[in-house]
C-alpha atoms as one frame of an Amber mdcrd trajectory, in Angstrom:
protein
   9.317  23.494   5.832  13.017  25.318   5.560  14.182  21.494   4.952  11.447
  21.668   1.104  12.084  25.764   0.939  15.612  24.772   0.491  15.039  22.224
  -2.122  12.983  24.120  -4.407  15.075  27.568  -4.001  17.772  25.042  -4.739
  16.468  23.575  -7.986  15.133  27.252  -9.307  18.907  28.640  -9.415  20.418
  28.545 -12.760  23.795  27.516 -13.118  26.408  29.962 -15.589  29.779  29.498
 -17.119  31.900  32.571 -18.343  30.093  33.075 -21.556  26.493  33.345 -19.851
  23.696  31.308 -18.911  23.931  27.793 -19.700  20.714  25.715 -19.947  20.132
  22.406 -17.480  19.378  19.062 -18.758  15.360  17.894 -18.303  14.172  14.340
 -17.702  10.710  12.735 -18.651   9.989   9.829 -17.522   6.470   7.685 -17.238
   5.324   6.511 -14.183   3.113   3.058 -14.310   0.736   2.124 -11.944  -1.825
  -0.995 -10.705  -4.560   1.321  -9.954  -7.440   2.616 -12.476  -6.276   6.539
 -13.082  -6.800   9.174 -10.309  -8.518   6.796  -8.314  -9.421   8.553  -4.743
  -6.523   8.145  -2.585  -4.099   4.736  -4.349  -4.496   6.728  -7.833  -4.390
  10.417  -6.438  -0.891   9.511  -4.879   1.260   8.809  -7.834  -0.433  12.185
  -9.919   0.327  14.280  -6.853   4.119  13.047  -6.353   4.203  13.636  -9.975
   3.469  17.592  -9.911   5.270  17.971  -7.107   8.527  16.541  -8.571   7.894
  19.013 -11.515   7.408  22.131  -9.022  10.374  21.488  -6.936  12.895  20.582
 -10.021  11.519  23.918 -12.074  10.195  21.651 -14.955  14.251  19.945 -14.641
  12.263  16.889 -14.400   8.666  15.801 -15.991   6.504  12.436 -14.978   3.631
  11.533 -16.792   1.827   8.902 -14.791  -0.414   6.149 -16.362  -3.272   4.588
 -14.924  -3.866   0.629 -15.182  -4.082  -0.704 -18.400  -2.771   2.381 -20.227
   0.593   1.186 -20.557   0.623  -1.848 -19.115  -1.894  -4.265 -17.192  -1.431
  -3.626 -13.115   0.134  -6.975 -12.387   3.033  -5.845 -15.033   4.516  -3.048
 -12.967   7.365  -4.437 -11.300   8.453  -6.199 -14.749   7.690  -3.142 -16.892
   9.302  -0.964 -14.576  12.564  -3.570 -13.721  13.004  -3.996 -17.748  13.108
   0.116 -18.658   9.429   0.660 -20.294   9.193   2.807 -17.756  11.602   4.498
 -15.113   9.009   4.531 -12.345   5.863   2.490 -10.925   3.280   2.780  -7.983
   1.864  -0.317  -6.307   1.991  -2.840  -3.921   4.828  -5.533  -3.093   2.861
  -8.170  -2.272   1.576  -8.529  -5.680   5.229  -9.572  -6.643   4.944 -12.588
  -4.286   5.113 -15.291  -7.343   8.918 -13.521  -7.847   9.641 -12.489  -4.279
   7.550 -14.304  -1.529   9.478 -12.094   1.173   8.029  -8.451  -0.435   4.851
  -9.102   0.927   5.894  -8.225   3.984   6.551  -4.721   2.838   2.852  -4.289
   2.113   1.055  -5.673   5.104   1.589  -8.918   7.746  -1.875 -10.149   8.627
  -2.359  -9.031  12.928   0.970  -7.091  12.185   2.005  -3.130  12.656  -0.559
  -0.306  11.966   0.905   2.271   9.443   2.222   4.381  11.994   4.271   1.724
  12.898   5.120   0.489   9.233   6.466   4.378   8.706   8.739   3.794  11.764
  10.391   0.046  10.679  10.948   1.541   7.145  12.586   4.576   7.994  14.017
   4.295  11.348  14.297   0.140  11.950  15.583  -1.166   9.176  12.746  -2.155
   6.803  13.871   0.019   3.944  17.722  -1.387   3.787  16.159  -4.818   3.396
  13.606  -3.883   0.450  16.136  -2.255  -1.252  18.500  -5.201  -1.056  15.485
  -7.401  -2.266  14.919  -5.349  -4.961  18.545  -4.844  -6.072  18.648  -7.857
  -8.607  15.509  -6.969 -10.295  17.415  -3.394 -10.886  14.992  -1.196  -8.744
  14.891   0.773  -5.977  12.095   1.547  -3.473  10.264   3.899  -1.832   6.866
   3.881   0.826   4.568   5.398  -1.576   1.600   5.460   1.361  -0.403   3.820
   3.591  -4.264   2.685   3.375  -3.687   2.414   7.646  -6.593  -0.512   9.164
  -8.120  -2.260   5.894 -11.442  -3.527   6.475 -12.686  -7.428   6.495 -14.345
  -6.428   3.091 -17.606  -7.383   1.160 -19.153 -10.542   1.124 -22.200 -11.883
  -0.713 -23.492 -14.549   2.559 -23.419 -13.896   6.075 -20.672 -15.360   7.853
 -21.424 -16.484  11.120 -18.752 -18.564  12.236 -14.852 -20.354  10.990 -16.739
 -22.436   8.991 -18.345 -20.383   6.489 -15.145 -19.333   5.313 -14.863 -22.573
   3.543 -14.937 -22.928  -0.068 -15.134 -19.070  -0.206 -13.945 -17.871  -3.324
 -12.500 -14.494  -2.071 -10.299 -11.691  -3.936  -7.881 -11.514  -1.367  -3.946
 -10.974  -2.257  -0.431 -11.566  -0.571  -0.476 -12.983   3.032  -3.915 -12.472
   3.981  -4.978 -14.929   0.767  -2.267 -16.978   2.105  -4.142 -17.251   5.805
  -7.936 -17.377   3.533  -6.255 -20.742   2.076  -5.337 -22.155   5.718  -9.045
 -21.743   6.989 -10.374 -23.073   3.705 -11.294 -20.423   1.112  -9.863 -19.923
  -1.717  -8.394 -16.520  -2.622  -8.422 -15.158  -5.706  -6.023 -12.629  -7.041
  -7.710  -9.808  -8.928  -6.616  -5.746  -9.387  -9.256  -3.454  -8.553 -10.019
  -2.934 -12.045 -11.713  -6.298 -11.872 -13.854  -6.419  -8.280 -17.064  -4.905
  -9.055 -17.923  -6.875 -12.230 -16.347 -10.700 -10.522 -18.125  -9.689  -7.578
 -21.469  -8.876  -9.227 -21.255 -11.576 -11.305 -20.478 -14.614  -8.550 -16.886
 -15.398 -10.239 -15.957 -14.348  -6.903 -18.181 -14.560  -2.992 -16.095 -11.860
  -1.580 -13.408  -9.312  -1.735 -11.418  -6.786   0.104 -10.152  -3.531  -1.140
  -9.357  -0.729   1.311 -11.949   0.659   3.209 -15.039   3.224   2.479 -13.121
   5.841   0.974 -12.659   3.296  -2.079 -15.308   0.715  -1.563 -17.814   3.340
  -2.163 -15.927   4.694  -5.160 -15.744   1.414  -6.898 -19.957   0.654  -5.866
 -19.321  -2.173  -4.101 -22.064  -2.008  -2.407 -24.254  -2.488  -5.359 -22.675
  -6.049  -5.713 -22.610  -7.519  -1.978 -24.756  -7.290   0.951 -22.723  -7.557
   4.180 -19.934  -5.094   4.773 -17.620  -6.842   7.806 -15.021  -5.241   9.668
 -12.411  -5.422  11.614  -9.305  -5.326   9.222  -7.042  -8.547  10.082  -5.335
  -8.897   6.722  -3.771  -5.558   6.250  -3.617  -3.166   9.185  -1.418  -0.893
   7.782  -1.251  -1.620   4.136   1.668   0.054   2.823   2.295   1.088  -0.837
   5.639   1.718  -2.617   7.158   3.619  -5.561   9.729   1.972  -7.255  12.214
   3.494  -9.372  14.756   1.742 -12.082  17.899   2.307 -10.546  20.033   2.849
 -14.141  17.416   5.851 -14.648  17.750   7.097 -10.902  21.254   6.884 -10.765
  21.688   8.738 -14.338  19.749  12.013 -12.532  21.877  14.982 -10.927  22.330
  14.267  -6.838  19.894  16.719  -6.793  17.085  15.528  -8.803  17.976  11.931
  -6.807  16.754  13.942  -3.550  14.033  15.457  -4.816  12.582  12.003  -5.740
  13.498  10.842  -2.504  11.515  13.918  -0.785   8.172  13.969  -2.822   8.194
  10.340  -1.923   8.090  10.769   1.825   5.671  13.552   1.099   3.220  11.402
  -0.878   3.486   8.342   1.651   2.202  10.532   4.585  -0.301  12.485   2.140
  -2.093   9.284   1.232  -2.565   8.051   4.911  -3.475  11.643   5.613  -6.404
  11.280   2.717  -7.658   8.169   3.728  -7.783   9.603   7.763 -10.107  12.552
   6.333 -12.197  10.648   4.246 -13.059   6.856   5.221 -15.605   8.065   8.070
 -17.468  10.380   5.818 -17.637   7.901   3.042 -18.716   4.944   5.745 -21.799
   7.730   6.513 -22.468   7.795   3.088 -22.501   3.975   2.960 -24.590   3.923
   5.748 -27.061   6.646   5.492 -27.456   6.510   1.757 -27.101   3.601   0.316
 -28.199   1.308   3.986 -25.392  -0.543   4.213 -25.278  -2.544   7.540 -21.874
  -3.106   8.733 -20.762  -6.096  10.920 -18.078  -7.072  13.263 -16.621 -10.546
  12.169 -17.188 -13.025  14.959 -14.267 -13.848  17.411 -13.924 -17.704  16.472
 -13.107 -16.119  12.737 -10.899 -13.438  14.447  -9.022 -16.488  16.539  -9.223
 -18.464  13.761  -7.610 -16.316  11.241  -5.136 -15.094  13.834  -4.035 -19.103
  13.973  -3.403 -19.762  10.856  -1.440 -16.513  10.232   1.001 -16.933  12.441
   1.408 -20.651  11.021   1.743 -19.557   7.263   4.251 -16.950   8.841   6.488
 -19.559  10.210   6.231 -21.958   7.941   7.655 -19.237   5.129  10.680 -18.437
   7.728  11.517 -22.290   8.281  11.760 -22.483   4.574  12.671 -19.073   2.853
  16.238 -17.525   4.554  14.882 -14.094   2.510  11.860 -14.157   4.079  12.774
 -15.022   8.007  15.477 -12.024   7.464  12.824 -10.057   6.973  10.461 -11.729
   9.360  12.846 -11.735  12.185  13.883  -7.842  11.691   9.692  -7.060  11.714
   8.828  -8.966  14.828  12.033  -7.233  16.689  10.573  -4.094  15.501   6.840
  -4.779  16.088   7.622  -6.000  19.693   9.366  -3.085  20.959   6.930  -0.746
  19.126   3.936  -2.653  20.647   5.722  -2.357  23.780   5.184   1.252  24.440
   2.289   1.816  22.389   0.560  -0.742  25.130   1.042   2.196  27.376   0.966
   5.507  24.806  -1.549   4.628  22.142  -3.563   1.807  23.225  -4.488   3.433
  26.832  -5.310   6.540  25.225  -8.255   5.231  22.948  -9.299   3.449  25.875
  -9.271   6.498  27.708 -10.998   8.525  25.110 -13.627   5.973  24.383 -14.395
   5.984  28.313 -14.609   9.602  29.131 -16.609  10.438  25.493 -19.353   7.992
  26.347
């Protein structure tokens, strides 16, 4: 707390010459993301960060954020903000995988780390260096910009009962995980969430994922698909990012430059922090109100998809050198993380489960 105290006493000081007070130089910018405005939790993020930027620079520096489609359409981000439309964005990496097949890894590895242990690669192992010298031809710079933590399997309009019926399934489904969909047979489909309920309700698509309660009961989806599977395979810790053009950044006072840099860390724990408070009250909701039944996906489908993802991962490594730098500093990471959460974090659920029952 004295670490933000500091910051904001910092940017309320005026600074003065001999002949008085001399006024300091203020920034707008816009801020573009993929995600319909204020949308619980993905949408909230980006206004927050926003208003907190303005607080802690004393109105020095103003972002107005736009929703999806308000500026530009969701998949247009990285390009709108990488050309100078706008100075910032809010979204996910792996819908950049047509330009960059390696920043999907920055959102989520299918089987890979939780966000806890996404937080800890990007800040402490390594992860961020590398994004940032992916992202360093297209003129950007980026941030974590939160974390969904354990997605679940998502919606889906049949039963599935075994490997098989994932065949032929016309699923919305981006980045890896469609990647892994495509090596068991289905065909993923890449859609922002503007676009789910209506494709869904109308059989363009057989299934989706989004995120979890918190947004699949804010989008209805419910009204558009009968069976509700869990667990999350395809993104266990789906991470989000900010990214920034670096010509704006780097035209900002040092100061301003940090403040970005701490209302970003601030919004990437707030969001995981949200979706902690609210998926289990939203899953009652689902539940209890609306009598959704929700199902564990069978193990062959679990074994199956865990197969085929670790083939799709390898066979990017053995033929993108971006990608298997990226890869190889992840597993590192996710092994010695896994490591001692086998005996810190994984023994204490079970623990916790046994003495609660």
């Amino acid at each position: 707390m004295a670490f933000v105290s500091l910051f904001l006493f910092a940017c309320g000081e005026k600074k003065t010459d001999i002949q008085g007070s001399v006024p300091q130089q203020t920034y707008e910018w816009k801020l573009v993301t993929a995600w319909p405005k204020n949308f619980p939790g993905l949408g909230r993020a980006p206004e927050t960060f926003a208003k907190n930027v303005e607080r802690m620079s004393n109105g020095r520096l103003k972002i107005k954020v736009y929703g999806e489609g308000e500026l530009v359409p969701g998949f247009e981000v990285f390009d709108a903000v990488s050309g100078g439309t706008a100075q910032m964005g809010h979204a996910a990496a792996y819908y950049w995988k047509g330009k960059i097949p390696a920043a999907q890894m920055f959102t989520a590895i299918p089987f890979g780390m939780n966000a806890q242990e996404m937080n800890g690669w990007f800040h402490y192992g390594g992860g961020i260096e590398l994004w940032r010298e992916m992202y360093e031809p297209f003129g950007l710079i980026p941030f974590a910009g939160g974390n969904t933590g354990v997605q679940l399997a998502g919606w889906f309009k049949k039963e599935i009962n075994s490997l098989d019926d994932m065949k032929g399934l016309k699923m919305r489904m981006p980045g890896l995980g469609g990647e892994v969909l495509k090596k068991v047979g289905g065909i993923p489909v890449a859609l922002t969430g503007g676009d789910l309920f209506t494709s869904l309700q109308s059989g363009a698509i057989d299934a989706t994922e989004w995120v979890g309660p918190y947004n699949d009961l804010a989008f209805g989806l419910y009204k558009a698909a009968d069976y509700y599977y869990y667990s999350g395979w395809h993104e266990p810790g789906a991470a989000l990012e900010f990214i920034v053009n670096k010509a704006s950044y780097e035209a900002l006072p040092e100061d301003l430059q940090v403040i970005i840099e701490v209302a970003t860390r601030a919004a990437n724990q707030d969001m995981l922090d949200e979706y902690t408070a609210r998926n289990n009250e939203a899953m009652q909701t689902l539940m209890n109100k609306h009598h959704v039944v929700m199902r564990p996906l069978p193990a062959d489908v679990m074994q199956g998809l865990h197969k085929a993802s670790i083939e799709v991962m390898e066979e990017h490594a053995a033929t993108d050198p971006l990608f298997n730098k990226v890869y190889q500093s992840y597993k590192k990471f996710q092994a010695k993380v896994t490591e001692y959460h086998q005996i810190s974090e994984f023994e204490y659920y079970k623990n916790r489960s046994m003495v609660s029952q």
